[in-house]
N, C-alpha and C positions, 0 to 999 in steps of 0.2 A: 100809645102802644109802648115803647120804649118807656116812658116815666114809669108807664104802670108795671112793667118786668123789672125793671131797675129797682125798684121800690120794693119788688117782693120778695125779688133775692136777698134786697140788704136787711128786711125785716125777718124774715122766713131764719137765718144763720150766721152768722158774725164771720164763721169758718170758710163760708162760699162767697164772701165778699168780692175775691178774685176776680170769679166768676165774669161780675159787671163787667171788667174792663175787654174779654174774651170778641166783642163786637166789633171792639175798637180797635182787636189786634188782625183781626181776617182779613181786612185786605192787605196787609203784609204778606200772609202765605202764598198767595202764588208770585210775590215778588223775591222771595225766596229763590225760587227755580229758574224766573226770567232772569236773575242777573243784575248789571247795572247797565242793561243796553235801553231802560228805559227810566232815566230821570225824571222825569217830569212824573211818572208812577209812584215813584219812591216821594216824592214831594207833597203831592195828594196824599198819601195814604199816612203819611206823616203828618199832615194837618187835619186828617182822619181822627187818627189816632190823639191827637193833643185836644181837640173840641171835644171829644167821646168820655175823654180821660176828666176832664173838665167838668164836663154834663153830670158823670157819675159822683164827683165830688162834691159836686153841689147838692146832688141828691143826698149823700151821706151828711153832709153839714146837717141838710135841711132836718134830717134823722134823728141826729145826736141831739140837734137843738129841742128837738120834740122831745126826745125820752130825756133831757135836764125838764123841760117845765110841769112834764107829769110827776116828775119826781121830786120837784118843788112845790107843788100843791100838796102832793101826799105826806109830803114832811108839812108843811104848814097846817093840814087838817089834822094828822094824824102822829108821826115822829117826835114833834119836838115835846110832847105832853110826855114822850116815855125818857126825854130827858132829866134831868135835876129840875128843882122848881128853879130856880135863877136862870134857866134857857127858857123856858115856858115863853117869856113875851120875845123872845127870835123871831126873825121873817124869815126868810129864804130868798138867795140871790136874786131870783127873778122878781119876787116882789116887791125888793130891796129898790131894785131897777126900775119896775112898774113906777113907782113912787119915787124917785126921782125927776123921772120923766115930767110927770102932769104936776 
């Protein structure tokens, strides 16, 4: 449930990105109003908010990593041919990497 909203706010607008982290910041607000009469609140919601912050970042990673390797195939199918002919036999990082690898 969470992967799946996390994932469609970051795909859906770059500009509502914020947004994700919005989960991770509520149980801070009615610590707000209690004070500091209850630490052990404040500590939770703090290690709330650090795992939440975390979760959503990973999500984005996992993101960004996707929209580089669609955009590495598409230069490798399509981009490097509208280059000069001397780019024509280019790979693209990812496949550069692929092939390193094995």
């Amino acid at each position: 449930m969470a992967r799946g909203w996390t994932d469609r706010i970051i795909r859906d607008s770059a500009s509502r990105v914020e947004l994700t982290l919005l989960p991770g910041m509520l149980p801070l607000l009615p610590l707000a109003f209690i004070g500091q009469r209850f630490p052990l609140a404040w500590v939770i919601a703090a290690v709330w908010f650090v795992m939440w912050a975390l979760f959503v970042s990973w999500r984005y990673l996992r993101y960004l990593k996707e929209i580089s390797i669609k955009s590495d195939r598409h230069f490798d199918r399509v981009g490097k041919y509208d280059l000069p002919p001397e780019y024509a036999d280019t790979e693209s990082a990812t496949k550069a990497r692929q092939r390193r690898k094995s």
